[in-house]
TORKEZA-107941 format. One record per residue (C-alpha): residue number from 1; residue in three letters; y, z negated, x. Coordinates in Angstrom, 2 decimals. Layout:
<nr NUM rest ala yy Y zz Z xx X>
...
END
This chain:
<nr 1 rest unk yy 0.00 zz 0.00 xx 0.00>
<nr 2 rest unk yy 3.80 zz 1.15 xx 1.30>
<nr 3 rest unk yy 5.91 zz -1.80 xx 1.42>
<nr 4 rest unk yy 9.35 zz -0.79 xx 0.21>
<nr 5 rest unk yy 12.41 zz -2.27 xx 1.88>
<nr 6 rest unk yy 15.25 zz -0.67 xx 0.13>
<nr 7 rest unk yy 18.18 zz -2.90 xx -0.17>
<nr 8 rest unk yy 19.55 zz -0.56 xx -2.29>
<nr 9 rest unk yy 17.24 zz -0.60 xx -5.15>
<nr 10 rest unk yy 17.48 zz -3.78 xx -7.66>
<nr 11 rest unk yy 13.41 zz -3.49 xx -7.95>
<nr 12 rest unk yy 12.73 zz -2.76 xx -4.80>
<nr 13 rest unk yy 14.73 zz -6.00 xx -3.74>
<nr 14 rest unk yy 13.19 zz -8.24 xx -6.26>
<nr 15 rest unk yy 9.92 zz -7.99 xx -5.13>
<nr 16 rest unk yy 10.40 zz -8.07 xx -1.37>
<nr 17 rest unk yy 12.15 zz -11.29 xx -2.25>
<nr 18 rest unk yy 9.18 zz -12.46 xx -4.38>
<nr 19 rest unk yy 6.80 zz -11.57 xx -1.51>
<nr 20 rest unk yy 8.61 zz -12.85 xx 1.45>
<nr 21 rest unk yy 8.74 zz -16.44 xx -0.80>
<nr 22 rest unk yy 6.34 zz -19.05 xx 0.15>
<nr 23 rest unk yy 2.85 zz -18.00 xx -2.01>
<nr 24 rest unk yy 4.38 zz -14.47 xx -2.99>
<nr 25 rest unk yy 3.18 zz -12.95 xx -6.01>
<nr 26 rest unk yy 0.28 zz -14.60 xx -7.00>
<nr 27 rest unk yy 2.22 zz -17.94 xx -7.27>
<nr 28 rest unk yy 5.43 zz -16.46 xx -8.65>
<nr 29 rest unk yy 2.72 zz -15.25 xx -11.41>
<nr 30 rest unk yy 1.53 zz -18.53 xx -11.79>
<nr 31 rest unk yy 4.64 zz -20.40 xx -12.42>
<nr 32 rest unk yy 6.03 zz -17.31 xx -15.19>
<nr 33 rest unk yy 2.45 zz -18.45 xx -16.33>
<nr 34 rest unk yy 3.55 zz -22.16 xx -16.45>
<nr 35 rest unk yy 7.44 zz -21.67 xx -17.70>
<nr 36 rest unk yy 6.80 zz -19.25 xx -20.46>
<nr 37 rest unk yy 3.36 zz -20.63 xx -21.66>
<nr 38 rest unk yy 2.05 zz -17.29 xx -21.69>
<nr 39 rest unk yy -0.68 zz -15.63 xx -19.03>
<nr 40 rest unk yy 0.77 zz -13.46 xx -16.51>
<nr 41 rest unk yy -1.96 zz -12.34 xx -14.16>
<nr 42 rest unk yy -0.76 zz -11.47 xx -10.19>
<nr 43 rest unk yy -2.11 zz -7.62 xx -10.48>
<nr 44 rest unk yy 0.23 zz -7.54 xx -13.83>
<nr 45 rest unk yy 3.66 zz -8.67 xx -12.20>
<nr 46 rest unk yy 2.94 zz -6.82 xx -9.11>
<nr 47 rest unk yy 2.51 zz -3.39 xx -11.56>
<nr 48 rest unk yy 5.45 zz -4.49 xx -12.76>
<nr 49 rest unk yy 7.67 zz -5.30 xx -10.28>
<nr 50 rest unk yy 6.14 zz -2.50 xx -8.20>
<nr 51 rest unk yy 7.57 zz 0.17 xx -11.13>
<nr 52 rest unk yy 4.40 zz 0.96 xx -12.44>
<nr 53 rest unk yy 4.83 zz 3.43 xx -15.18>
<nr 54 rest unk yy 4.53 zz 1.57 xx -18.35>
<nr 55 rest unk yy 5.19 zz -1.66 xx -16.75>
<nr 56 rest unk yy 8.71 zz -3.16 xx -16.56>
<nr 57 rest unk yy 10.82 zz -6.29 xx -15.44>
<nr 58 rest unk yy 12.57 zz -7.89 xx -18.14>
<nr 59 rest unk yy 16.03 zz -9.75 xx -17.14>
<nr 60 rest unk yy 14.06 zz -12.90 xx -18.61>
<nr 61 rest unk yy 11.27 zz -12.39 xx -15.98>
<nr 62 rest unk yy 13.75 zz -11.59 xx -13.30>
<nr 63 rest unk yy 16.19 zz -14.83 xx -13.91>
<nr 64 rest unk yy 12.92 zz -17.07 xx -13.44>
<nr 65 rest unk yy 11.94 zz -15.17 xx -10.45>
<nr 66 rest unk yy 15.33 zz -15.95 xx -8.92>
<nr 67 rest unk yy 14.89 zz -19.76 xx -10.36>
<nr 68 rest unk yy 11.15 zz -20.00 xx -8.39>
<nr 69 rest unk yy 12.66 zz -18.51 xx -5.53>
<nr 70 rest unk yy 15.77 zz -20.77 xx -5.13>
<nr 71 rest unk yy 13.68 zz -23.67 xx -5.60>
<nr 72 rest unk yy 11.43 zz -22.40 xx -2.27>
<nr 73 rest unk yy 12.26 zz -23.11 xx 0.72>
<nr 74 rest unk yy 14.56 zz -20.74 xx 2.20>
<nr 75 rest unk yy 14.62 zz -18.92 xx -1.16>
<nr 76 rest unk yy 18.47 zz -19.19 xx -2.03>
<nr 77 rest unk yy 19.08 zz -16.81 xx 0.77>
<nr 78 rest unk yy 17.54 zz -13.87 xx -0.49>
<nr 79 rest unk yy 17.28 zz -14.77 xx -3.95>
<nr 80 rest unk yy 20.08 zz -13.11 xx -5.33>
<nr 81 rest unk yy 20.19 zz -9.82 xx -4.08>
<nr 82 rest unk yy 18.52 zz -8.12 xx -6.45>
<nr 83 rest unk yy 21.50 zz -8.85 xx -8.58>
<nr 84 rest unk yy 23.90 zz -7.12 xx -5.62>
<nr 85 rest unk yy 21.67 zz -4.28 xx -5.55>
<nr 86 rest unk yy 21.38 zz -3.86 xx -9.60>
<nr 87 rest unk yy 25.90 zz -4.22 xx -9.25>
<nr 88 rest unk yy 26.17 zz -1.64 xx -6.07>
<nr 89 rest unk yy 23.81 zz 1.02 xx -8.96>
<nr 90 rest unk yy 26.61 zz 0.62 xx -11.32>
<nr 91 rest unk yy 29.29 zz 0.83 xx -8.58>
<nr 92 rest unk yy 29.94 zz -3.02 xx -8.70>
<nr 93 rest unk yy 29.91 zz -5.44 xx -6.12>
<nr 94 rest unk yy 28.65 zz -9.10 xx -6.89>
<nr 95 rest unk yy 28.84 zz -11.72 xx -3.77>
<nr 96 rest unk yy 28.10 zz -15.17 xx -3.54>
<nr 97 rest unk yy 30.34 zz -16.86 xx -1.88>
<nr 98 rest unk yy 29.19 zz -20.74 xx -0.74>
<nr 99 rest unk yy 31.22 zz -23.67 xx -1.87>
<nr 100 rest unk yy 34.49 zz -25.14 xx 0.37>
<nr 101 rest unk yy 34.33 zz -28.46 xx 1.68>
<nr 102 rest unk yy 35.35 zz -30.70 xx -0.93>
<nr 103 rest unk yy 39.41 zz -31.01 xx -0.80>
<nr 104 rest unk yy 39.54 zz -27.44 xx 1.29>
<nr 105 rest unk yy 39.89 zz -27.65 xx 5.26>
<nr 106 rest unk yy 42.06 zz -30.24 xx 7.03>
<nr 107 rest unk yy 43.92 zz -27.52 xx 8.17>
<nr 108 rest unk yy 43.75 zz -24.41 xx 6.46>
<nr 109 rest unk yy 45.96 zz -22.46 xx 8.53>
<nr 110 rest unk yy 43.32 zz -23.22 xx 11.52>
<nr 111 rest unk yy 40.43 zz -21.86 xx 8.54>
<nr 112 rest unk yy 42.13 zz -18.78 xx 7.77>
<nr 113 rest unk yy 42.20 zz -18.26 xx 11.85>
<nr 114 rest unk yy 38.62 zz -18.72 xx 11.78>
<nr 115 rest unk yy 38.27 zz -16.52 xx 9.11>
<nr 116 rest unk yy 40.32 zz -13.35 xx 10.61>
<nr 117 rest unk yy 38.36 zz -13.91 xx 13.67>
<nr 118 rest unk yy 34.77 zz -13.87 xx 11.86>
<nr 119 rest unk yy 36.22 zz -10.49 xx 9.58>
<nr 120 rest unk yy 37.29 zz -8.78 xx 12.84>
<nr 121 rest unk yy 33.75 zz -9.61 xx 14.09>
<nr 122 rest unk yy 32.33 zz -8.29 xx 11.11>
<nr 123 rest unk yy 34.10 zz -5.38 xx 11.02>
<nr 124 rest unk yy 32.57 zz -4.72 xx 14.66>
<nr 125 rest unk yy 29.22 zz -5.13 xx 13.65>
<nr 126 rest unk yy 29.41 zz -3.00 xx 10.81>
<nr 127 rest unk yy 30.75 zz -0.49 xx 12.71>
<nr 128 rest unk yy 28.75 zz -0.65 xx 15.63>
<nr 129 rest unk yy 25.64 zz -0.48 xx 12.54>
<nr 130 rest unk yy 27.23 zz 2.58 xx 10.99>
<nr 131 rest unk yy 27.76 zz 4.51 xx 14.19>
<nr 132 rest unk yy 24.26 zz 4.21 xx 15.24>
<nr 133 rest unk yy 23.22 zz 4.92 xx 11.75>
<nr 134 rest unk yy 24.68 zz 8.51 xx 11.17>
<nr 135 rest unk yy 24.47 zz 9.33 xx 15.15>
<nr 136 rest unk yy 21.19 zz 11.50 xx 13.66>
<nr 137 rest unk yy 23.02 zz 12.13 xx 10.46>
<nr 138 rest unk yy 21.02 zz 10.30 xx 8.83>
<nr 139 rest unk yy 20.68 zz 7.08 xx 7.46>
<nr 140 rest unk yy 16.78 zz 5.63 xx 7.07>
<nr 141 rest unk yy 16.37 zz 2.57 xx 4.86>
<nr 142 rest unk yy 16.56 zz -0.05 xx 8.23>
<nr 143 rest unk yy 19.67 zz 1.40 xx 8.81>
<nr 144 rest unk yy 20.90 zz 0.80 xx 5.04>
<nr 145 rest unk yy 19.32 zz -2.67 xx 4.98>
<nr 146 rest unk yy 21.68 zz -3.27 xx 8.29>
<nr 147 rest unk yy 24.40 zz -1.90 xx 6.57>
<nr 148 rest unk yy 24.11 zz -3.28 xx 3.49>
<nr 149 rest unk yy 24.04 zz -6.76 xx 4.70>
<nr 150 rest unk yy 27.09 zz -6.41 xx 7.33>
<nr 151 rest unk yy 28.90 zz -5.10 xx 4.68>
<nr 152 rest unk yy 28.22 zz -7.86 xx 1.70>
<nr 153 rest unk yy 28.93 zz -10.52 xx 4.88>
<nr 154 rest unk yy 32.51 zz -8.81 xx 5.39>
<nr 155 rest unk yy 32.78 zz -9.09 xx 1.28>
<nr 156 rest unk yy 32.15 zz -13.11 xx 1.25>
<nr 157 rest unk yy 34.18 zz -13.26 xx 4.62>
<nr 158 rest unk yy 37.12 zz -12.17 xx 2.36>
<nr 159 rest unk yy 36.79 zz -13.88 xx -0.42>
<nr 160 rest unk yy 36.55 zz -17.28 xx 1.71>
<nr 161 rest unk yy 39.32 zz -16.05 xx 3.46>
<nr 162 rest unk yy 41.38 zz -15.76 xx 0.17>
<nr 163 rest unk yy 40.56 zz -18.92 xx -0.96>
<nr 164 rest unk yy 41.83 zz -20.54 xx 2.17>
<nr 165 rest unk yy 44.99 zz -18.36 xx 1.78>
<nr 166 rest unk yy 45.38 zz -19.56 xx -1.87>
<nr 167 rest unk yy 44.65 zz -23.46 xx -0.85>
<nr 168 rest unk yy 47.14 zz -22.85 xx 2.20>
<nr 169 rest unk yy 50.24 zz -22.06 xx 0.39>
<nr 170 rest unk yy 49.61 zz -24.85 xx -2.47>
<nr 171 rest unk yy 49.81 zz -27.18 xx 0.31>
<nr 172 rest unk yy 52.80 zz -25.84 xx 1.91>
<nr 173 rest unk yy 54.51 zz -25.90 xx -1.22>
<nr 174 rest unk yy 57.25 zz -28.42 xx -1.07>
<nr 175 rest unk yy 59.22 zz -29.41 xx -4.07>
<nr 176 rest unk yy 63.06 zz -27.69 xx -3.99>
<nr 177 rest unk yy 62.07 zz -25.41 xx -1.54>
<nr 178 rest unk yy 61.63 zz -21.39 xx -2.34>
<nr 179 rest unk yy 58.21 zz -19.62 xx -2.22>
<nr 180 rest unk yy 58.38 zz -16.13 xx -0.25>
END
Protein backbone atom coordinates (compact mmCIF):
# COMPACT_ATOMS: atom_id res chain seq x y z
CA UNK A 1 0.00 0.00 0.00
CA UNK A 2 1.30 3.80 -1.15
CA UNK A 3 1.42 5.91 1.80
CA UNK A 4 0.21 9.35 0.79
CA UNK A 5 1.88 12.41 2.27
CA UNK A 6 0.13 15.25 0.67
CA UNK A 7 -0.17 18.18 2.90
CA UNK A 8 -2.29 19.55 0.56
CA UNK A 9 -5.15 17.24 0.60
CA UNK A 10 -7.66 17.48 3.78
CA UNK A 11 -7.95 13.41 3.49
CA UNK A 12 -4.80 12.73 2.76
CA UNK A 13 -3.74 14.73 6.00
CA UNK A 14 -6.26 13.19 8.24
CA UNK A 15 -5.13 9.92 7.99
CA UNK A 16 -1.37 10.40 8.07
CA UNK A 17 -2.25 12.15 11.29
CA UNK A 18 -4.38 9.18 12.46
CA UNK A 19 -1.51 6.80 11.57
CA UNK A 20 1.45 8.61 12.85
CA UNK A 21 -0.80 8.74 16.44
CA UNK A 22 0.15 6.34 19.05
CA UNK A 23 -2.01 2.85 18.00
CA UNK A 24 -2.99 4.38 14.47
CA UNK A 25 -6.01 3.18 12.95
CA UNK A 26 -7.00 0.28 14.60
CA UNK A 27 -7.27 2.22 17.94
CA UNK A 28 -8.65 5.43 16.46
CA UNK A 29 -11.41 2.72 15.25
CA UNK A 30 -11.79 1.53 18.53
CA UNK A 31 -12.42 4.64 20.40
CA UNK A 32 -15.19 6.03 17.31
CA UNK A 33 -16.33 2.45 18.45
CA UNK A 34 -16.45 3.55 22.16
CA UNK A 35 -17.70 7.44 21.67
CA UNK A 36 -20.46 6.80 19.25
CA UNK A 37 -21.66 3.36 20.63
CA UNK A 38 -21.69 2.05 17.29
CA UNK A 39 -19.03 -0.68 15.63
CA UNK A 40 -16.51 0.77 13.46
CA UNK A 41 -14.16 -1.96 12.34
CA UNK A 42 -10.19 -0.76 11.47
CA UNK A 43 -10.48 -2.11 7.62
CA UNK A 44 -13.83 0.23 7.54
CA UNK A 45 -12.20 3.66 8.67
CA UNK A 46 -9.11 2.94 6.82
CA UNK A 47 -11.56 2.51 3.39
CA UNK A 48 -12.76 5.45 4.49
CA UNK A 49 -10.28 7.67 5.30
CA UNK A 50 -8.20 6.14 2.50
CA UNK A 51 -11.13 7.57 -0.17
CA UNK A 52 -12.44 4.40 -0.96
CA UNK A 53 -15.18 4.83 -3.43
CA UNK A 54 -18.35 4.53 -1.57
CA UNK A 55 -16.75 5.19 1.66
CA UNK A 56 -16.56 8.71 3.16
CA UNK A 57 -15.44 10.82 6.29
CA UNK A 58 -18.14 12.57 7.89
CA UNK A 59 -17.14 16.03 9.75
CA UNK A 60 -18.61 14.06 12.90
CA UNK A 61 -15.98 11.27 12.39
CA UNK A 62 -13.30 13.75 11.59
CA UNK A 63 -13.91 16.19 14.83
CA UNK A 64 -13.44 12.92 17.07
CA UNK A 65 -10.45 11.94 15.17
CA UNK A 66 -8.92 15.33 15.95
CA UNK A 67 -10.36 14.89 19.76
CA UNK A 68 -8.39 11.15 20.00
CA UNK A 69 -5.53 12.66 18.51
CA UNK A 70 -5.13 15.77 20.77
CA UNK A 71 -5.60 13.68 23.67
CA UNK A 72 -2.27 11.43 22.40
CA UNK A 73 0.72 12.26 23.11
CA UNK A 74 2.20 14.56 20.74
CA UNK A 75 -1.16 14.62 18.92
CA UNK A 76 -2.03 18.47 19.19
CA UNK A 77 0.77 19.08 16.81
CA UNK A 78 -0.49 17.54 13.87
CA UNK A 79 -3.95 17.28 14.77
CA UNK A 80 -5.33 20.08 13.11
CA UNK A 81 -4.08 20.19 9.82
CA UNK A 82 -6.45 18.52 8.12
CA UNK A 83 -8.58 21.50 8.85
CA UNK A 84 -5.62 23.90 7.12
CA UNK A 85 -5.55 21.67 4.28
CA UNK A 86 -9.60 21.38 3.86
CA UNK A 87 -9.25 25.90 4.22
CA UNK A 88 -6.07 26.17 1.64
CA UNK A 89 -8.96 23.81 -1.02
CA UNK A 90 -11.32 26.61 -0.62
CA UNK A 91 -8.58 29.29 -0.83
CA UNK A 92 -8.70 29.94 3.02
CA UNK A 93 -6.12 29.91 5.44
CA UNK A 94 -6.89 28.65 9.10
CA UNK A 95 -3.77 28.84 11.72
CA UNK A 96 -3.54 28.10 15.17
CA UNK A 97 -1.88 30.34 16.86
CA UNK A 98 -0.74 29.19 20.74
CA UNK A 99 -1.87 31.22 23.67
CA UNK A 100 0.37 34.49 25.14
CA UNK A 101 1.68 34.33 28.46
CA UNK A 102 -0.93 35.35 30.70
CA UNK A 103 -0.80 39.41 31.01
CA UNK A 104 1.29 39.54 27.44
CA UNK A 105 5.26 39.89 27.65
CA UNK A 106 7.03 42.06 30.24
CA UNK A 107 8.17 43.92 27.52
CA UNK A 108 6.46 43.75 24.41
CA UNK A 109 8.53 45.96 22.46
CA UNK A 110 11.52 43.32 23.22
CA UNK A 111 8.54 40.43 21.86
CA UNK A 112 7.77 42.13 18.78
CA UNK A 113 11.85 42.20 18.26
CA UNK A 114 11.78 38.62 18.72
CA UNK A 115 9.11 38.27 16.52
CA UNK A 116 10.61 40.32 13.35
CA UNK A 117 13.67 38.36 13.91
CA UNK A 118 11.86 34.77 13.87
CA UNK A 119 9.58 36.22 10.49
CA UNK A 120 12.84 37.29 8.78
CA UNK A 121 14.09 33.75 9.61
CA UNK A 122 11.11 32.33 8.29
CA UNK A 123 11.02 34.10 5.38
CA UNK A 124 14.66 32.57 4.72
CA UNK A 125 13.65 29.22 5.13
CA UNK A 126 10.81 29.41 3.00
CA UNK A 127 12.71 30.75 0.49
CA UNK A 128 15.63 28.75 0.65
CA UNK A 129 12.54 25.64 0.48
CA UNK A 130 10.99 27.23 -2.58
CA UNK A 131 14.19 27.76 -4.51
CA UNK A 132 15.24 24.26 -4.21
CA UNK A 133 11.75 23.22 -4.92
CA UNK A 134 11.17 24.68 -8.51
CA UNK A 135 15.15 24.47 -9.33
CA UNK A 136 13.66 21.19 -11.50
CA UNK A 137 10.46 23.02 -12.13
CA UNK A 138 8.83 21.02 -10.30
CA UNK A 139 7.46 20.68 -7.08
CA UNK A 140 7.07 16.78 -5.63
CA UNK A 141 4.86 16.37 -2.57
CA UNK A 142 8.23 16.56 0.05
CA UNK A 143 8.81 19.67 -1.40
CA UNK A 144 5.04 20.90 -0.80
CA UNK A 145 4.98 19.32 2.67
CA UNK A 146 8.29 21.68 3.27
CA UNK A 147 6.57 24.40 1.90
CA UNK A 148 3.49 24.11 3.28
CA UNK A 149 4.70 24.04 6.76
CA UNK A 150 7.33 27.09 6.41
CA UNK A 151 4.68 28.90 5.10
CA UNK A 152 1.70 28.22 7.86
CA UNK A 153 4.88 28.93 10.52
CA UNK A 154 5.39 32.51 8.81
CA UNK A 155 1.28 32.78 9.09
CA UNK A 156 1.25 32.15 13.11
CA UNK A 157 4.62 34.18 13.26
CA UNK A 158 2.36 37.12 12.17
CA UNK A 159 -0.42 36.79 13.88
CA UNK A 160 1.71 36.55 17.28
CA UNK A 161 3.46 39.32 16.05
CA UNK A 162 0.17 41.38 15.76
CA UNK A 163 -0.96 40.56 18.92
CA UNK A 164 2.17 41.83 20.54
CA UNK A 165 1.78 44.99 18.36
CA UNK A 166 -1.87 45.38 19.56
CA UNK A 167 -0.85 44.65 23.46
CA UNK A 168 2.20 47.14 22.85
CA UNK A 169 0.39 50.24 22.06
CA UNK A 170 -2.47 49.61 24.85
CA UNK A 171 0.31 49.81 27.18
CA UNK A 172 1.91 52.80 25.84
CA UNK A 173 -1.22 54.51 25.90
CA UNK A 174 -1.07 57.25 28.42
CA UNK A 175 -4.07 59.22 29.41
CA UNK A 176 -3.99 63.06 27.69
CA UNK A 177 -1.54 62.07 25.41
CA UNK A 178 -2.34 61.63 21.39
CA UNK A 179 -2.22 58.21 19.62
CA UNK A 180 -0.25 58.38 16.13
Amino acid sequence: MTCRTSSINWLDCLYNAVRKTPGGVIEAAKWLTDRRGKSMHPETLRAKLNGTEGESVTIEIAELLTEWMQQKAGGSEYALEWMQALAGQFGMAVDLVPPAPEGGWPDEIAAVQLKLLEITTRVGRLTGTAVDAIGDRQIDSDEAALMVSEARALRTMAHRLERNVARAAGKGKQPGRAVR
